[in-house]
C-alpha positions as CSV (number, residue, x, y, z in Angstrom):
1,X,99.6,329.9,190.9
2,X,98.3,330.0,187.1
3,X,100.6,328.2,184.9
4,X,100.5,327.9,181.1
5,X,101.9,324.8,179.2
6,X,102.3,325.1,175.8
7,X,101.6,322.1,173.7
8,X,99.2,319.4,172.5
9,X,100.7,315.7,173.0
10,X,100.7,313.2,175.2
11,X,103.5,315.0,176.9
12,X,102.2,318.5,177.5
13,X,98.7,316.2,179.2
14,X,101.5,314.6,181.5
15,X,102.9,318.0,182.4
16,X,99.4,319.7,183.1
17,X,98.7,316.3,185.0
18,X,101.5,316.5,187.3
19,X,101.3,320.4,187.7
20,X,97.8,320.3,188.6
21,X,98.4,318.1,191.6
22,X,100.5,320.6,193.1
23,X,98.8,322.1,196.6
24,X,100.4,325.8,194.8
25,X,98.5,326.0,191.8
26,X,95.2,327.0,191.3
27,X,94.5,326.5,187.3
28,X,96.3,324.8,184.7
29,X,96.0,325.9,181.0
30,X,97.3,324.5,178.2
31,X,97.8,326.2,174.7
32,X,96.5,324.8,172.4
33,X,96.2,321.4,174.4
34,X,93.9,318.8,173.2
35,X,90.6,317.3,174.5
36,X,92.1,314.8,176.6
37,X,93.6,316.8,179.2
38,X,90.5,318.9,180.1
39,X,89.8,317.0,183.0
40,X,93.2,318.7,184.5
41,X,94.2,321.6,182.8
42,X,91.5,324.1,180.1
43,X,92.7,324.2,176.5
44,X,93.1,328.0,175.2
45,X,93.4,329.0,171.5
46,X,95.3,331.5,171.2
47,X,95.2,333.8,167.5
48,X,97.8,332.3,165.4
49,X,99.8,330.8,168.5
50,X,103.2,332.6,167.5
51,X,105.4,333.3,170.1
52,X,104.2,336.8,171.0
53,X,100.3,336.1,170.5
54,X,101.7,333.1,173.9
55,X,103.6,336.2,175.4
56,X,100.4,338.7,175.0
57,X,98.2,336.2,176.5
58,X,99.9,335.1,179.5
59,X,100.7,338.4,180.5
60,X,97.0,339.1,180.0
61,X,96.1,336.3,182.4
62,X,98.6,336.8,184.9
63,X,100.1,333.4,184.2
64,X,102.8,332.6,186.8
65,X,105.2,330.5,185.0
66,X,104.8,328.6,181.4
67,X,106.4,325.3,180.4
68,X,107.1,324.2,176.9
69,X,106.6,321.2,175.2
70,X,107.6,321.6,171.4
71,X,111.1,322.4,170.6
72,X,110.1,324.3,167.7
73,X,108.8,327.5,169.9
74,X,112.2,327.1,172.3
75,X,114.5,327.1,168.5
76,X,111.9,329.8,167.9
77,X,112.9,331.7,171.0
78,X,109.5,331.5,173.1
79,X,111.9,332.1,176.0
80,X,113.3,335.2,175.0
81,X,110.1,337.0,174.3
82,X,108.6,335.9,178.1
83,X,111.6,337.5,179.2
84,X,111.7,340.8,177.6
85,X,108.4,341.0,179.3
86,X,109.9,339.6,182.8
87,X,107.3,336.3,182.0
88,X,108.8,333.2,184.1
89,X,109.5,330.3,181.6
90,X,110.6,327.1,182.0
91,X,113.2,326.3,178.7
92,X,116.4,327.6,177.3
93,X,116.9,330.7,175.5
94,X,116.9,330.3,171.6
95,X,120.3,330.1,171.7
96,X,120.7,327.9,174.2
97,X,118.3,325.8,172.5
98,X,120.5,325.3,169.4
99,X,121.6,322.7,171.4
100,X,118.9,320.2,169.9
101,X,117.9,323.0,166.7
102,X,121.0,322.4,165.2
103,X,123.2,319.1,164.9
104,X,126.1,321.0,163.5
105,X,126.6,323.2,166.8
106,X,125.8,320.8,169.5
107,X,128.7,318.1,167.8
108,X,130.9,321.5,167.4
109,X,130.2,322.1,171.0
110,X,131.2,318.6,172.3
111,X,134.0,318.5,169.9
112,X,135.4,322.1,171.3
113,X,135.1,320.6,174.8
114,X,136.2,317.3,175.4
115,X,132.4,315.9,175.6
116,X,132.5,311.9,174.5
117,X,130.3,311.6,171.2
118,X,131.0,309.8,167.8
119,X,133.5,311.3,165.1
120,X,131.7,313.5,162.4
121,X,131.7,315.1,159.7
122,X,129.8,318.1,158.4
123,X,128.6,318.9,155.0
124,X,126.6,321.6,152.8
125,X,127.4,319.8,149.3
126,X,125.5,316.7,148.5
127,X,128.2,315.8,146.1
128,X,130.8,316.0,148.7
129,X,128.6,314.5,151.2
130,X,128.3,311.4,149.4
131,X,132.1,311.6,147.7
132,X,132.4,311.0,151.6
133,X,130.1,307.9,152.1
134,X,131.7,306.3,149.4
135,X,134.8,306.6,150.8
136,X,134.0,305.4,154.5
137,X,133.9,301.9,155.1
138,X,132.4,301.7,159.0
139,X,128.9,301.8,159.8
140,X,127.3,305.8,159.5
141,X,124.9,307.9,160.6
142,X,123.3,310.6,158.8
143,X,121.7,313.3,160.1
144,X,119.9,316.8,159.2
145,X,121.4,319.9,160.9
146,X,117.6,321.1,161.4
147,X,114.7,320.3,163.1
148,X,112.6,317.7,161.6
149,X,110.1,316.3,163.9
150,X,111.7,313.9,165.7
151,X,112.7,311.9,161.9
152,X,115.9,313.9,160.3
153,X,118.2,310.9,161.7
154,X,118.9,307.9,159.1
155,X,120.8,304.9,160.1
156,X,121.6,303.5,156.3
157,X,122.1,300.1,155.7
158,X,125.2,300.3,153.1
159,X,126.6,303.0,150.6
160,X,123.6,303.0,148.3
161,X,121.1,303.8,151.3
162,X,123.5,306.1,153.0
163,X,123.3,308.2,149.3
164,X,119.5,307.9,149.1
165,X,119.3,309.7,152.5
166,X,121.5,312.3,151.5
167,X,119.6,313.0,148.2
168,X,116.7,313.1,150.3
169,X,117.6,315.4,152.8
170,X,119.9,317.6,150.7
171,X,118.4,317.5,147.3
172,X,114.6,316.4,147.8
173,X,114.5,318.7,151.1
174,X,112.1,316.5,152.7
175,X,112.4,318.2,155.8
176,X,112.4,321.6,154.2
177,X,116.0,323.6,154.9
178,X,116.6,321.4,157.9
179,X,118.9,319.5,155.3
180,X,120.4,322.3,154.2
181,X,123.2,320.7,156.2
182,X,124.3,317.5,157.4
183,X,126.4,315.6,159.9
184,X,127.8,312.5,159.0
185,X,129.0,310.5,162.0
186,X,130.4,306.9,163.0
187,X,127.5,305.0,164.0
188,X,127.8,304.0,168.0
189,X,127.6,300.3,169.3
190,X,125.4,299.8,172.5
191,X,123.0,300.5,174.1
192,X,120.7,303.5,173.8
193,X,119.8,305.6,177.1
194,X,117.8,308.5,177.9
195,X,118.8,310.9,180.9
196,X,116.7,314.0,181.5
197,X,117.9,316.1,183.8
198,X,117.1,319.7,185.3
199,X,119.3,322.8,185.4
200,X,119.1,326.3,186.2
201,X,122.6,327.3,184.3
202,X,124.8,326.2,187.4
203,X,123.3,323.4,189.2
204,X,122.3,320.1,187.4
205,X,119.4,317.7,188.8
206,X,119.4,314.3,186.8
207,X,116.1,312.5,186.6
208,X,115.5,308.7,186.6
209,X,117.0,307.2,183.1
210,X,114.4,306.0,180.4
211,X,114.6,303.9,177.6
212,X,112.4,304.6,174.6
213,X,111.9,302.5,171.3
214,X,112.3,305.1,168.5
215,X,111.2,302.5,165.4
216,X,108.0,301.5,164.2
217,X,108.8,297.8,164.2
218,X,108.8,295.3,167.0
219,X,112.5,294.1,167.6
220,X,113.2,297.9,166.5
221,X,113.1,297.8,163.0
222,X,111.7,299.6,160.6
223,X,111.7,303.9,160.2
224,X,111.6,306.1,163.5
225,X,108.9,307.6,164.8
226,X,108.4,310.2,167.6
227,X,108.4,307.2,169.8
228,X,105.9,303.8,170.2
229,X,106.4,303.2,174.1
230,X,109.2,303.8,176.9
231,X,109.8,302.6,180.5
232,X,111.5,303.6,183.8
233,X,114.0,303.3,185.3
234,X,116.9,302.1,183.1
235,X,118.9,299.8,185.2
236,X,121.2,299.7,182.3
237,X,122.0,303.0,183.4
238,X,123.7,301.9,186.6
239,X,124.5,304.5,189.6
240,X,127.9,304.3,188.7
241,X,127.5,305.2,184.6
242,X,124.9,307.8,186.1
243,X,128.0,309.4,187.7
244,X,129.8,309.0,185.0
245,X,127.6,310.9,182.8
246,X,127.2,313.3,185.2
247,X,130.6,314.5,185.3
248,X,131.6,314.1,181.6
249,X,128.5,314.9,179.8
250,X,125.9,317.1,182.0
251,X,128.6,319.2,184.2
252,X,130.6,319.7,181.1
253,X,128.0,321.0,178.5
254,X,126.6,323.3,180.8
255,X,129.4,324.7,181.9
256,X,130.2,325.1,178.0
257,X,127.3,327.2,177.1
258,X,127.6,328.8,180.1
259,X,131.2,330.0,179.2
260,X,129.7,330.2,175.4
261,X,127.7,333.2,176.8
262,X,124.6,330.5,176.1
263,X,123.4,329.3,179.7
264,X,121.3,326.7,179.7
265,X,118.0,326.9,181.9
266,X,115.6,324.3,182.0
267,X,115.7,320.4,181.1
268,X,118.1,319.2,179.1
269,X,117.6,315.7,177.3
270,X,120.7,313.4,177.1
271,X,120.7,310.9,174.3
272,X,123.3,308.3,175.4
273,X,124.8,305.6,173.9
274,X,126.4,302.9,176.3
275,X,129.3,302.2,174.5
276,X,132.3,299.9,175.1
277,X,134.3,303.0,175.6
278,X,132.0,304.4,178.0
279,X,128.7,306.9,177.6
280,X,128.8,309.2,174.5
281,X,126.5,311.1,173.4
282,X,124.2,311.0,170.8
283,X,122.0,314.2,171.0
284,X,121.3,316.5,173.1
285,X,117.1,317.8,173.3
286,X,116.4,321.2,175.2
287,X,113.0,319.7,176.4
288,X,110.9,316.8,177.9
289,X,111.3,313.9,176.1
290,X,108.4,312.3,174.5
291,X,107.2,309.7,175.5
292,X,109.9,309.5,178.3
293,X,108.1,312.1,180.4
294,X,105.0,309.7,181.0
295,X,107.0,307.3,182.5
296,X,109.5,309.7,184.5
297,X,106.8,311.8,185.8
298,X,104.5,309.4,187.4
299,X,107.4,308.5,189.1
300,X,108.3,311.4,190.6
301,X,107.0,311.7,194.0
302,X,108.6,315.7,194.6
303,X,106.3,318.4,193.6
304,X,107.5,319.5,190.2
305,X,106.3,323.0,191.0
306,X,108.9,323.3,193.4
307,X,111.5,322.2,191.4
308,X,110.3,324.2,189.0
309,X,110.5,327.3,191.1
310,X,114.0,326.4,192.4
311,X,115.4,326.8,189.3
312,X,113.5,330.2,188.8
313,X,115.1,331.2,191.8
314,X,118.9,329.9,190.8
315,X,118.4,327.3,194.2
316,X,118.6,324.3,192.7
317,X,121.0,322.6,194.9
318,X,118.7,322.8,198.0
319,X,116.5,320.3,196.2
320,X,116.7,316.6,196.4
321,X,114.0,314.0,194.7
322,X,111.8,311.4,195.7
323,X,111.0,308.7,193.7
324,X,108.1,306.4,193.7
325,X,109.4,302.7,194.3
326,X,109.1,300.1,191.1
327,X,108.3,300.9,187.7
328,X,106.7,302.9,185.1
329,X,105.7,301.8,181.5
330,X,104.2,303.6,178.4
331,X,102.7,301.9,175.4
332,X,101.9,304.2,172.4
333,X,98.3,303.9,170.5
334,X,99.0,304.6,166.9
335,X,97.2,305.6,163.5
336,X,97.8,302.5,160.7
337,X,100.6,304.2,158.3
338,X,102.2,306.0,161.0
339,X,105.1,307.5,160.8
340,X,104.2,308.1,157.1
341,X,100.8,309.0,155.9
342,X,98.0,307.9,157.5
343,X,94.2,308.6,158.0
344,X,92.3,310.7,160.8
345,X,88.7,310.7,162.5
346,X,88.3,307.0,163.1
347,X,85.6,306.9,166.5
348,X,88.0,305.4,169.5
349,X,86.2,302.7,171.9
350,X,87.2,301.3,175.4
351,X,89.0,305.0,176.8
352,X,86.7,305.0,179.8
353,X,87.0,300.9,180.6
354,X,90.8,301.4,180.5
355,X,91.0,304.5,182.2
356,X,88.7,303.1,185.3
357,X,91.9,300.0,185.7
358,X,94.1,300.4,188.5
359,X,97.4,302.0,188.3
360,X,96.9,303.0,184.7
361,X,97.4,306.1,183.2
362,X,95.8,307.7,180.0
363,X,97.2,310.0,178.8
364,X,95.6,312.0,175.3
365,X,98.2,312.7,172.7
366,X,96.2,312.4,169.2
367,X,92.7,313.0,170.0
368,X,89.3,315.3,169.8
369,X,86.2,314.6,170.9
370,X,82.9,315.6,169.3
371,X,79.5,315.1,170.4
372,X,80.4,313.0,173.1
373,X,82.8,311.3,170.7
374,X,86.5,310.4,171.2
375,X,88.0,309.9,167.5
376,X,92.1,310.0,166.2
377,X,93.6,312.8,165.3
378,X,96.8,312.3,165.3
379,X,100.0,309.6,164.3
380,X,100.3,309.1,167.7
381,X,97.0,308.6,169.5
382,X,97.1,307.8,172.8
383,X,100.0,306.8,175.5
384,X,99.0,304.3,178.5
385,X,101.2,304.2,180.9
386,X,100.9,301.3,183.8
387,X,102.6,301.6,186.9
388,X,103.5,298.6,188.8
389,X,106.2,297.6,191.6
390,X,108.4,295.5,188.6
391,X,108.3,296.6,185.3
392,X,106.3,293.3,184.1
393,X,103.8,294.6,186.4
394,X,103.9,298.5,184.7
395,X,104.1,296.7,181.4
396,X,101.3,293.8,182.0
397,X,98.5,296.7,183.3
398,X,99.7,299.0,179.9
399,X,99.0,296.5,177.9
400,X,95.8,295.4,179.8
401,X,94.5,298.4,179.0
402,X,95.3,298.9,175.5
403,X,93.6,295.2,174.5
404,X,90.2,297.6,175.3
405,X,91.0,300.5,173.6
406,X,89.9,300.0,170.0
407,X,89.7,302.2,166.6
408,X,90.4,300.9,163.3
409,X,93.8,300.4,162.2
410,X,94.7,300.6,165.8
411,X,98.8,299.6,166.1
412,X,101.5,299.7,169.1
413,X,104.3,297.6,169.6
414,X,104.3,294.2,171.7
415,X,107.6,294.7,173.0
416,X,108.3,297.7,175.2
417,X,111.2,296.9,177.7
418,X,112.2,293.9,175.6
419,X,116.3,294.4,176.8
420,X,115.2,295.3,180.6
421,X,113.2,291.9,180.3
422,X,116.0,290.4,178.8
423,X,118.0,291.4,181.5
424,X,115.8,290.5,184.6
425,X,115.5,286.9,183.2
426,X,119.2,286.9,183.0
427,X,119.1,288.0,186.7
428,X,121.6,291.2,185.8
């Protein structure tokens, strides 16, 4: 098989990674990929990379199946053109993927059927938006309708914050017309959760749970970012909470844009919040999460081609995973300045030392290499992932290897898995 994976982050080299080692594929590309994954898949540029330049060329090179990475080409409706031209791909239609392109429909969607998420509100005014702040007293959330890379959600600290954001999304248009609406919602108390979990429209296959830390800052403070480090699995996410969710969260949504005329095909990301009250939602992704796929995917001991395949064929149900025993943990390398401005082309040391330690992972996310030189290009540069039979194993051989990875300006959290340690010391 010839598969295509469009993409060029740390997530898209995890993919290609774990595709390649399948005994049914032959050749891995990736479009437009990025140095670091040539050792398992062959980077392609393809013209201007729209959606039918991707179609053209993997029907020109008789490419089997294609994943996708970025949720801008499934809001974009990547899926739709591969189908027109009978092209497998892995990821929801483009409207099926409004389920993560727009905050507006998902909340209307959970509201319409009973799925557990936090009370909202939603807003095209600025004026009425913050008329509406100022008469709220709980904690809020604020959050562009649009797509914005990861950074349209704003947890204010107070009314005059809480305005700011909304003069900034609404007014400013910071994130272009992805403000051009907002959702104002309660703000959840818990604990935060990732579940991923396959689908082909009928069948639902949940992967292990992941926990990521979203904020620049150590003790998670400071603005979000596309993510500085997760781990797997969640044990906060117990068996039983796993059912839970799976019966009034994952059955339910897909059987709602099934019933919408909208079914969903492909991996859906679940957003959870471990409330008091039980799991509610706090967004839905049509995609692999990033950086939660390279820690669930080293993990996962079942070819992904076949599960893959299964859901191409509608046979989901007949397949069960396997799961590598301990743990899996994933520290992000990132540019000074990061997630706001920051400065490229700075010559990175120590990749081939850290890559050569056992059980570690590296895996390319912000990189190029030129004459025989690996240098940033990117926020987020590089994602090392140790694996380890505890999770202070995973997490003392991820860190191992980013104390030899050097470039200036060099930053990644200290703390990934700081609640799961909490808890093992606590012996829960």
């Amino acid at each position: 098989m010839r598969v295509l994976i469009v993409g060029s982050g740390g997530r898209e080299h995890t993919l290609a990674w774990k595709i390649a080692q399948s005994q049914r594929v032959e050749k891995v590309y990736a479009a437009p990929g990025n140095d670091g994954l040539s050792e398992v898949a062959e980077s392609v540029t393809i013209k201007a990379g729209g959606i039918e330049d991707l179609a053209d060329w993997a029907e020109k090179n008789r490419i089997d199946f294609t994943v996708v990475g970025p949720e801008v080409y499934l809001a974009l409706g990547i899926a739709d053109a591969f189908a027109r031209r009978g092209l497998p791909l892995f990821g929801p239609s483009r409207a099926a993927a409004r389920l993560e392109a727009s905050k507006v429909f998902a909340k209307e969607i959970m509201a319409k059927y009973g799925i557990p998420t936090a009370p909202f509100q939603v807003f095209d005014r600025a004026e009425a938006a913050k008329e509406y702040i100022r008469s709220r007293k709980e904690p809020l959330v604020i959050k562009a309708d649009g797509l914005a890379g990861g950074k349209g959600v704003i947890l204010p600290d107070g009314v005059e914050e809480a305005e700011e954001a909304i003069h900034q999304l609404m007014e400013e248009k910071i994130y272009g017309d992805a403000g051009n609406r907002v959702v104002i919602e309660e703000r959840l108390a818990g604990e935060e959760v990732t579940l991923l979990a396959v689908t082909d429209g009928k069948a639902i296959l949940p992967l292990l749970p992941a926990q990521d830390h979203k904020r620049i800052g150590e003790g998670d403070r400071g603005p979000n970012t596309g993510g500085m480090g997760a781990y797997a699995p969640a044990s906060v996410l117990t068996p039983e909470l796993l059912s839970t969710v799976t019966a009034t969260i994952l059955e339910p949504v897909i059987r709602a844009m099934r019933e919408e005329g909208h079914p969903y095909s492909g991996v859906l990301y679940a957003g959870l919040m471990l409330t008091k009250n039980g799991p509610q939602v706090v967004e839905f992704n049509a995609r692999f999460g990033d950086p939660e796929t390279q820690v669930i995917l080293p993990m996962l001991q079942t070819d992904l081609v076949e599960v893959i395949s299964a859901v191409f064929a509608g046979k989901l149900d007949e397949i069960s995973l396997s799961w590598r025993p301990g743990a899996a943990a994933c520290v992000v390398l990132a540019s000074s300045g990061y997630p706001g401005s920051y400065q490229t082309g700075f010559k990175i040391t120590g990749l081939q030392e850290a890559a050569g330690l056992e059980d570690l992972l590296v895996f390319h996310a912000g990189t190029e290499r030129k004459d025989g030189i690996w240098r940033t290009n990117g926020g987020r540069v590089l994602n090392l992932v140790g694996l380890g039979a505890t999770l202070p194993e995973a997490l003392e051989k991820a860190y191992r290897g980013a104390e030899l990875v050097r470039f200036p300006g060099c930053y990644y959290r200290r703390d990934i898995g700081w609640r799961e340690l909490q808890r093992l010391q606590a012996g829960t």
